[in-house]
OpenMM code with the backbone's topology and positions (N, CA, C; nanometers):
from openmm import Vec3, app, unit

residues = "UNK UNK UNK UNK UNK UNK UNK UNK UNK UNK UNK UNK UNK UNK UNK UNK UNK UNK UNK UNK UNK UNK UNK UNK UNK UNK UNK UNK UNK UNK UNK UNK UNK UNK UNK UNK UNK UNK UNK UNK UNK UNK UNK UNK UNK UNK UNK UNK UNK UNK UNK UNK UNK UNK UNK UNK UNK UNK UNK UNK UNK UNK UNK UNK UNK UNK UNK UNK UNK UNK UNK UNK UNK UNK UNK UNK UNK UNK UNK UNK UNK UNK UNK UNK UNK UNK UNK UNK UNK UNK UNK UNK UNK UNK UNK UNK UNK UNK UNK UNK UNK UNK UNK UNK UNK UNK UNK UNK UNK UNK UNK UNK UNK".split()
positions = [
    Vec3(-2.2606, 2.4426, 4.5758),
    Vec3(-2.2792, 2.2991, 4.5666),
    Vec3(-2.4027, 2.2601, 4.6474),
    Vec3(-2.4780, 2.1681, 4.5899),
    Vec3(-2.5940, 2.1620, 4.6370),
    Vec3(-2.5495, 2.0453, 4.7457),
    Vec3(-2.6097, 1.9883, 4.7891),
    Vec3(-2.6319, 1.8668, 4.9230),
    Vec3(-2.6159, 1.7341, 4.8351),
    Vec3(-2.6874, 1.7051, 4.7449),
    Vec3(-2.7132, 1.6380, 4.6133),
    Vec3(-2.5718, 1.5977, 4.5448),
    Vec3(-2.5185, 1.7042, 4.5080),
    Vec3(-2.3854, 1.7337, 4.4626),
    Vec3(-2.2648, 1.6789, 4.5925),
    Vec3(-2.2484, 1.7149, 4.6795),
    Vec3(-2.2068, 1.6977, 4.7645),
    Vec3(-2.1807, 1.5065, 4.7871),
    Vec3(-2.3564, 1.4737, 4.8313),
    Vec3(-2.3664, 1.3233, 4.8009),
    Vec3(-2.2978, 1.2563, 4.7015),
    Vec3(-2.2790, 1.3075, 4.5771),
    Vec3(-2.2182, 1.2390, 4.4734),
    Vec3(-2.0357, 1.2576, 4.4706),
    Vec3(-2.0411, 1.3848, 4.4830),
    Vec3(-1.8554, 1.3899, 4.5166),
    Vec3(-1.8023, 1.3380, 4.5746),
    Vec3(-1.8452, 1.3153, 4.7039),
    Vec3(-1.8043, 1.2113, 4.7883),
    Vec3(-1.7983, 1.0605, 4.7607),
    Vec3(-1.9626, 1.0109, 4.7104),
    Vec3(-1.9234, 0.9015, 4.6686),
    Vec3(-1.8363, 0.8912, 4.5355),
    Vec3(-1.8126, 0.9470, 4.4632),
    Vec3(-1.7272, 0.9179, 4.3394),
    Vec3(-1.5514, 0.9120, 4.4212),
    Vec3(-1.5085, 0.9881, 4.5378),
    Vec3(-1.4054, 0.9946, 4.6011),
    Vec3(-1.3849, 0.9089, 4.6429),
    Vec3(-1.4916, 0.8399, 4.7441),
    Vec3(-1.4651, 0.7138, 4.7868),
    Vec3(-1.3955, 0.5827, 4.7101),
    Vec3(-1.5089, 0.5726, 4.5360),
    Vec3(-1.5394, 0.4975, 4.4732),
    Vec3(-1.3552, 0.4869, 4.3975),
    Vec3(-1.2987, 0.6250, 4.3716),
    Vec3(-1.1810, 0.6637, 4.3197),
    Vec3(-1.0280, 0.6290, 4.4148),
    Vec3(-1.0750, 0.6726, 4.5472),
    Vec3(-0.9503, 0.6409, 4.6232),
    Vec3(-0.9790, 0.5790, 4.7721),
    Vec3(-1.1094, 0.5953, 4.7828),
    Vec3(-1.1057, 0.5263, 4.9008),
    Vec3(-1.1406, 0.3146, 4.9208),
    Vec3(-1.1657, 0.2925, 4.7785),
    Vec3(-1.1755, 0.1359, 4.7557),
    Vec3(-1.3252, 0.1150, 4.8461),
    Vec3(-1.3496, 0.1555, 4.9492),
    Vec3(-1.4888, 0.1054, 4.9238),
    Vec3(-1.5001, 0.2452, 5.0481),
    Vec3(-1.6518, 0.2241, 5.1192),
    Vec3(-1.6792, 0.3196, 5.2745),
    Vec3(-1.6264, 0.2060, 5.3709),
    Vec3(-1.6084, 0.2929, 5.4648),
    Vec3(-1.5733, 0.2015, 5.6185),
    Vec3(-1.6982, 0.1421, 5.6277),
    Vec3(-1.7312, 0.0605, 5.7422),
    Vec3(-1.9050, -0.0006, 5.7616),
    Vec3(-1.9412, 0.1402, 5.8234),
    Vec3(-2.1218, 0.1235, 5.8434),
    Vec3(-2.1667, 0.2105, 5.8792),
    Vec3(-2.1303, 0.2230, 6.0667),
    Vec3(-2.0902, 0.1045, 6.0956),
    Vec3(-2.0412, 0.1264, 6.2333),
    Vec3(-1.9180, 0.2464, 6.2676),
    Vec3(-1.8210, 0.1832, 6.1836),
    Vec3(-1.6978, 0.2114, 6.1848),
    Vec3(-1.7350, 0.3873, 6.1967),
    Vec3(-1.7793, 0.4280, 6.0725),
    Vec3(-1.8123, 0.5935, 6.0543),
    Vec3(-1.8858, 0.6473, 6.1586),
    Vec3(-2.0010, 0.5845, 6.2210),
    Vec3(-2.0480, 0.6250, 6.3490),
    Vec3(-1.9259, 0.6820, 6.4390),
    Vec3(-1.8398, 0.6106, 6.4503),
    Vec3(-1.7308, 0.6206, 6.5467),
    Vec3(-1.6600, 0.7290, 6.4899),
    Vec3(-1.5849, 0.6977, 6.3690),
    Vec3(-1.5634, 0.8427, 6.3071),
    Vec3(-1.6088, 0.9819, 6.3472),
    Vec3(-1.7538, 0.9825, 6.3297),
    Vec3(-1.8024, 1.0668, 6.2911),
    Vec3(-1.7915, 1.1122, 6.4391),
    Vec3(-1.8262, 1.0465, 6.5515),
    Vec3(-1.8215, 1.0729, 6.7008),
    Vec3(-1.6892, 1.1491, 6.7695),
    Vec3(-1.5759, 1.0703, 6.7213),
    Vec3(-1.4408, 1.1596, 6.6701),
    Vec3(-1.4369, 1.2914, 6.6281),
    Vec3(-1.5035, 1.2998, 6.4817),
    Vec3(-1.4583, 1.4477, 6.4378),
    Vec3(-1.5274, 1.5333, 6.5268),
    Vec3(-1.6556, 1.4906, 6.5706),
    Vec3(-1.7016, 1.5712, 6.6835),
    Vec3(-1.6564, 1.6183, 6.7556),
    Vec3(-1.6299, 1.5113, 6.8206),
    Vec3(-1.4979, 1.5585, 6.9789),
    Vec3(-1.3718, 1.6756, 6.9153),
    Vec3(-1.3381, 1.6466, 6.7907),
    Vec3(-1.2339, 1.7942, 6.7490),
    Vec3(-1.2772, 1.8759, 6.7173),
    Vec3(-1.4148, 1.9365, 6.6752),
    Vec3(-1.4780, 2.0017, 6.6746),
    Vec3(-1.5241, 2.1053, 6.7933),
    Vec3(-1.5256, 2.0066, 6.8802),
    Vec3(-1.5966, 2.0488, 7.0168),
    Vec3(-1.4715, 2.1278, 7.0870),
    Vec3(-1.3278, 2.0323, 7.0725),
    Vec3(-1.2240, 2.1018, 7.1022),
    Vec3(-1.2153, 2.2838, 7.0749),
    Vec3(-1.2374, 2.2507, 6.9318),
    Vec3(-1.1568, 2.4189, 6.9028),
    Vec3(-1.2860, 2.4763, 6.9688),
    Vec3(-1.3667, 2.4539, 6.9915),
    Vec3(-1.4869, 2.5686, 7.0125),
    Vec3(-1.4888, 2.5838, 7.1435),
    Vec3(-1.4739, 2.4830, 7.2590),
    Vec3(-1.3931, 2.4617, 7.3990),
    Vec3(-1.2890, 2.5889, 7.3996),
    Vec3(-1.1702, 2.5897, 7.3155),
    Vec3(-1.0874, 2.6776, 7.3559),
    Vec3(-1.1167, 2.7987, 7.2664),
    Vec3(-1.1658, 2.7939, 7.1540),
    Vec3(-1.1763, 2.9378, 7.0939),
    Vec3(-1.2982, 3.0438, 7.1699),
    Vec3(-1.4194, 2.9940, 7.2437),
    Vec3(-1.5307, 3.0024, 7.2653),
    Vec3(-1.6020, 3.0070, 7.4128),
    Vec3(-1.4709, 2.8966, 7.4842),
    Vec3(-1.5176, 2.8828, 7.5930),
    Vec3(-1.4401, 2.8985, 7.7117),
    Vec3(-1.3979, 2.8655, 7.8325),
    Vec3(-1.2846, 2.8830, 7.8794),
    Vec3(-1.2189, 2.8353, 7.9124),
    Vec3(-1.1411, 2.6908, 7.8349),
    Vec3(-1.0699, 2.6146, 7.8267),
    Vec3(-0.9562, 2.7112, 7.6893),
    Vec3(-0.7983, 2.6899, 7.7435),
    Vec3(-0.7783, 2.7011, 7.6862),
    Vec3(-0.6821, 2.6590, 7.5885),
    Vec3(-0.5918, 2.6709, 7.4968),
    Vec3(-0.5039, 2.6109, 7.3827),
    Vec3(-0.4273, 2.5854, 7.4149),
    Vec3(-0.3858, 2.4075, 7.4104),
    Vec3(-0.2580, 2.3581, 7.4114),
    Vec3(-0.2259, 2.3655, 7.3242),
    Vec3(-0.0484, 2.3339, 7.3138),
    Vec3(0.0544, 2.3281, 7.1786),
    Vec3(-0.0308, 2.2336, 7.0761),
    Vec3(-0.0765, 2.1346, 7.0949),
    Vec3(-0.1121, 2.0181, 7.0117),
    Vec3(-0.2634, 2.0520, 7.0172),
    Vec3(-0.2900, 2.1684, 6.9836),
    Vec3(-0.4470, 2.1805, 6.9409),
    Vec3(-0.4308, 2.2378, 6.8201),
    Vec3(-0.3138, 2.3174, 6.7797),
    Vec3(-0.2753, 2.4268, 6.7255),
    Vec3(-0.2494, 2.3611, 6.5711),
    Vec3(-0.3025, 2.2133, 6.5635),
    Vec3(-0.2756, 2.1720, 6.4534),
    Vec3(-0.4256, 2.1713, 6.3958),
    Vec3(-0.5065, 2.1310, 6.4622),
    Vec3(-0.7094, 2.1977, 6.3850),
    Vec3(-0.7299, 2.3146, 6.3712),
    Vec3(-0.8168, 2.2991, 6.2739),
    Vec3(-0.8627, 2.4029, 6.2046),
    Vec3(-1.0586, 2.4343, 6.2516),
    Vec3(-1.0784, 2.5115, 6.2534),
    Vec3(-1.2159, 2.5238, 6.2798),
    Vec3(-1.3193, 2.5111, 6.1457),
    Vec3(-1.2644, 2.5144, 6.0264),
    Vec3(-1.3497, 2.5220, 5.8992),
    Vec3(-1.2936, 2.3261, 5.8507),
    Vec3(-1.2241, 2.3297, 5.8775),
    Vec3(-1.1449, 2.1965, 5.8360),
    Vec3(-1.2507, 2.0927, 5.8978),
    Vec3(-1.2667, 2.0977, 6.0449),
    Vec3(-1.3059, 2.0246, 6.1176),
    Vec3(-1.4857, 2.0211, 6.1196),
    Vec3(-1.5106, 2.1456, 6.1157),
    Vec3(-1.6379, 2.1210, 6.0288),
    Vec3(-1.6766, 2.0117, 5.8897),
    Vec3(-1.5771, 2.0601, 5.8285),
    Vec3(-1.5685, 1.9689, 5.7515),
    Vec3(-1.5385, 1.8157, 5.7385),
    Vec3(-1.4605, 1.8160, 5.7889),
    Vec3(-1.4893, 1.6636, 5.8562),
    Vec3(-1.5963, 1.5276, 5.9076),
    Vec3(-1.6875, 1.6909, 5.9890),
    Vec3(-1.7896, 1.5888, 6.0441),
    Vec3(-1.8752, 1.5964, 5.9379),
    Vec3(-1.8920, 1.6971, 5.8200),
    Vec3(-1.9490, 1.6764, 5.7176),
    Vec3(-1.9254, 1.5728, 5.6395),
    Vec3(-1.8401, 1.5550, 5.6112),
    Vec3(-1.7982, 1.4426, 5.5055),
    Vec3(-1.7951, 1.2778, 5.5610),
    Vec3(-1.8039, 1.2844, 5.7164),
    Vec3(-1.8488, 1.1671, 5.7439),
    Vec3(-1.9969, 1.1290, 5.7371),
    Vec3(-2.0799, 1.2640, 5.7395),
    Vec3(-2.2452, 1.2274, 5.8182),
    Vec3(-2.2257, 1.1946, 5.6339),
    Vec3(-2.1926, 1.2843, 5.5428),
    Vec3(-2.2154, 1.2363, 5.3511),
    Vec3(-2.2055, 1.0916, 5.3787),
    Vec3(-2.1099, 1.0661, 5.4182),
    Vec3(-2.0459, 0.9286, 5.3522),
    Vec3(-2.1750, 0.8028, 5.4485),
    Vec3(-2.2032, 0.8407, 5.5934),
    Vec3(-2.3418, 0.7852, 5.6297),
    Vec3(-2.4330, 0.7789, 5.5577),
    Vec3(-2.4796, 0.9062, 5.4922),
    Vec3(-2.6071, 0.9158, 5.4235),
    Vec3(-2.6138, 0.8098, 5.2920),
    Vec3(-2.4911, 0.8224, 5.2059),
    Vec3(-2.4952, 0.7080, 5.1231),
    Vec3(-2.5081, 0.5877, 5.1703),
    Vec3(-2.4373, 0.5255, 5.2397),
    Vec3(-2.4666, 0.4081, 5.2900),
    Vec3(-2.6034, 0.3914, 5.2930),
    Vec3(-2.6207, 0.4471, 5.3761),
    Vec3(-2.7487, 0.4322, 5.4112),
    Vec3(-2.8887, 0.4481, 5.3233),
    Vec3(-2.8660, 0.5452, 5.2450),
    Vec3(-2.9157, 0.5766, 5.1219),
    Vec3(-3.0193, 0.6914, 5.1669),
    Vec3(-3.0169, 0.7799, 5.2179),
    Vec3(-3.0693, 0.9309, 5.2725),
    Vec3(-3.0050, 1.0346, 5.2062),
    Vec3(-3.1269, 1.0835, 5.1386),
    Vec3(-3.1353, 1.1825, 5.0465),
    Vec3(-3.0874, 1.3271, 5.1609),
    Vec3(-2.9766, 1.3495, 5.1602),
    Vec3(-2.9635, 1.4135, 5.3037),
    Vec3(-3.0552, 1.5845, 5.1955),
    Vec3(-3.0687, 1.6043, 5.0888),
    Vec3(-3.1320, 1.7169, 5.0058),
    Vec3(-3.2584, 1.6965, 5.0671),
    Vec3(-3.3458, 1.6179, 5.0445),
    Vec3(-3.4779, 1.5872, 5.1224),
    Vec3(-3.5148, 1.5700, 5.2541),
    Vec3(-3.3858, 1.5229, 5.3173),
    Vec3(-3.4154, 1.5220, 5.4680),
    Vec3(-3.4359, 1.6358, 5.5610),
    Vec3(-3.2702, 1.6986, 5.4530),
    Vec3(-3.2836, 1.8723, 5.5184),
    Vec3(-3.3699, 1.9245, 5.4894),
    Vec3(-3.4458, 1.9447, 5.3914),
    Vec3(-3.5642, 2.0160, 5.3808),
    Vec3(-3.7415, 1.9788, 5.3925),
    Vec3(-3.7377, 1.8341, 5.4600),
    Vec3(-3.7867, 1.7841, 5.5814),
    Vec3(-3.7964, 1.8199, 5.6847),
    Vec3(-3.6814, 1.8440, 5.7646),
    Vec3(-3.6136, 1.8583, 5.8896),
    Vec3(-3.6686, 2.0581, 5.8939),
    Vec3(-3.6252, 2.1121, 5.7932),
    Vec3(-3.6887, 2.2596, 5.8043),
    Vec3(-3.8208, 2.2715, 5.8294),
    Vec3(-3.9171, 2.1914, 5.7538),
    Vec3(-4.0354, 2.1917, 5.7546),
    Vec3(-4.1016, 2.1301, 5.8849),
    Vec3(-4.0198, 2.0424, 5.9153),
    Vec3(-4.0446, 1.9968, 6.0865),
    Vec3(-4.0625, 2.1280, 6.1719),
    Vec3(-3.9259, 2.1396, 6.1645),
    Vec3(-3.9199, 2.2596, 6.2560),
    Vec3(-4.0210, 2.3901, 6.2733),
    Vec3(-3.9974, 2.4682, 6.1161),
    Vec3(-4.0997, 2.5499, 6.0846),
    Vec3(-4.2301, 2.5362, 6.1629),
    Vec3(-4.2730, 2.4237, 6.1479),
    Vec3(-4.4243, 2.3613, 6.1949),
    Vec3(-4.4077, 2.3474, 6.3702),
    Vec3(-4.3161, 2.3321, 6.4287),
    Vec3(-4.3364, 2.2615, 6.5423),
    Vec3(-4.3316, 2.4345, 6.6378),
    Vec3(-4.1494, 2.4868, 6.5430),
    Vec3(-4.1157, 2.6073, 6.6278),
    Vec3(-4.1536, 2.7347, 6.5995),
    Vec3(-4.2721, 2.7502, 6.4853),
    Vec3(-4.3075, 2.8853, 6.4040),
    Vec3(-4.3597, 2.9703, 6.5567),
    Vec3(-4.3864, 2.9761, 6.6783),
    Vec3(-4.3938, 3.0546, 6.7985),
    Vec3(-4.2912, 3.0155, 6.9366),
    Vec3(-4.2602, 2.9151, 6.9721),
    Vec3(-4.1771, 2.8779, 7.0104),
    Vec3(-4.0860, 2.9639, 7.0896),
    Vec3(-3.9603, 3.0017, 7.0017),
    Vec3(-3.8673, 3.0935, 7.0374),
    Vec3(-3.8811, 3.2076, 7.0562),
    Vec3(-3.9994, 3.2606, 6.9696),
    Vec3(-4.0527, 3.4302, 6.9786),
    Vec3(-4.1008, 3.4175, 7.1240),
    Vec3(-4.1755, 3.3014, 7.1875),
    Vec3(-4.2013, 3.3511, 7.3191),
    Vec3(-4.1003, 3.2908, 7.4186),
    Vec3(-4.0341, 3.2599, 7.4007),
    Vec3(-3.9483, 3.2227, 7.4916),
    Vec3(-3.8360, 3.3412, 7.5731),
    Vec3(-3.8723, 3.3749, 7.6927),
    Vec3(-3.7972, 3.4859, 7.7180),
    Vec3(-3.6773, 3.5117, 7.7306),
    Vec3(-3.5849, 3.3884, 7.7629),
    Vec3(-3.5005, 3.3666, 7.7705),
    Vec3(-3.4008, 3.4263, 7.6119),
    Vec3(-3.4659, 3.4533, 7.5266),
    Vec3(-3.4299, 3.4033, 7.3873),
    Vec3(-3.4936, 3.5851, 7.3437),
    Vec3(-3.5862, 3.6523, 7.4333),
    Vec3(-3.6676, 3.7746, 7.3825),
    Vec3(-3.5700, 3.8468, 7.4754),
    Vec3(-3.4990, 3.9660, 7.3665),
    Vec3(-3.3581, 4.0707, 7.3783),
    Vec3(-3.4137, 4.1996, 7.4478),
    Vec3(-3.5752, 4.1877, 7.5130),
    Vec3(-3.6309, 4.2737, 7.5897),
    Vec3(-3.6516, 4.2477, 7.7103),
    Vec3(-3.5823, 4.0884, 7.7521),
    Vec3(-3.6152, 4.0601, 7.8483),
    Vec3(-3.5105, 3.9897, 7.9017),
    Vec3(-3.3523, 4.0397, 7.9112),
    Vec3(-3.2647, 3.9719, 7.9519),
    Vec3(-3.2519, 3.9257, 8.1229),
    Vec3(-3.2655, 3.7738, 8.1017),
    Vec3(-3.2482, 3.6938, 8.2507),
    Vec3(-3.1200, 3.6703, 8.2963),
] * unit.nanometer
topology = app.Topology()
chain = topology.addChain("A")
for resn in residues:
    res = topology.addResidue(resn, chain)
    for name in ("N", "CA", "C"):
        topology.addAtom(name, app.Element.getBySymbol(name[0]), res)
């Protein structure tokens, strides 16, 4: 599924069962939310915090998903080609970080700090 595709499934979901989008405020907040459960499982799967009983109900692919389907449901609103942005956003990068990380030693596996 392309990004494109994506944009449209969502809005046709919305359009089908969700009666309209939340405001773009509202989803900000959302979206700040799925974060924070996101951040959870990776806190305890990842880091050294670890699993309460009542974590044990997220999912780590789920919750990804989540914050996906809120930033979609932003991008419509808003009307951001999130297909063009991302491959904007590569080309940013490309351009800014094409030496960057190669010299960064911290990051070079010959030079562990």
């Amino acid at each position: 599924m392309t990004l494109e595709e994506a944009q449209l499934q969502v809005d046709k979901w919305i359009k089908t069962y969700g009666v309209r989008y939340f405001s773009e405020l509202t989803n900000m907040a959302i979206l700040t939310e799925e974060v924070g459960e996101l951040a959870r499982i990776i806190a305890r799967t990842y880091g050294e915090q670890s699993f309460k009983e009542s974590d044990k109900k997220y999912d780590l692919a789920d919750e990804m998903a989540d914050v996906l389907w809120v930033l979609i449901c932003l991008a419509n609103q808003t009307g951001v080609d999130l297909e063009q942005a991302f491959a904007n956003n590569i080309e940013k990068k490309t351009n800014r970080d094409a030496e960057r990380h190669k010299q960064n030693k911290k990051l070079n596996s010959d030079n562990k700090e």
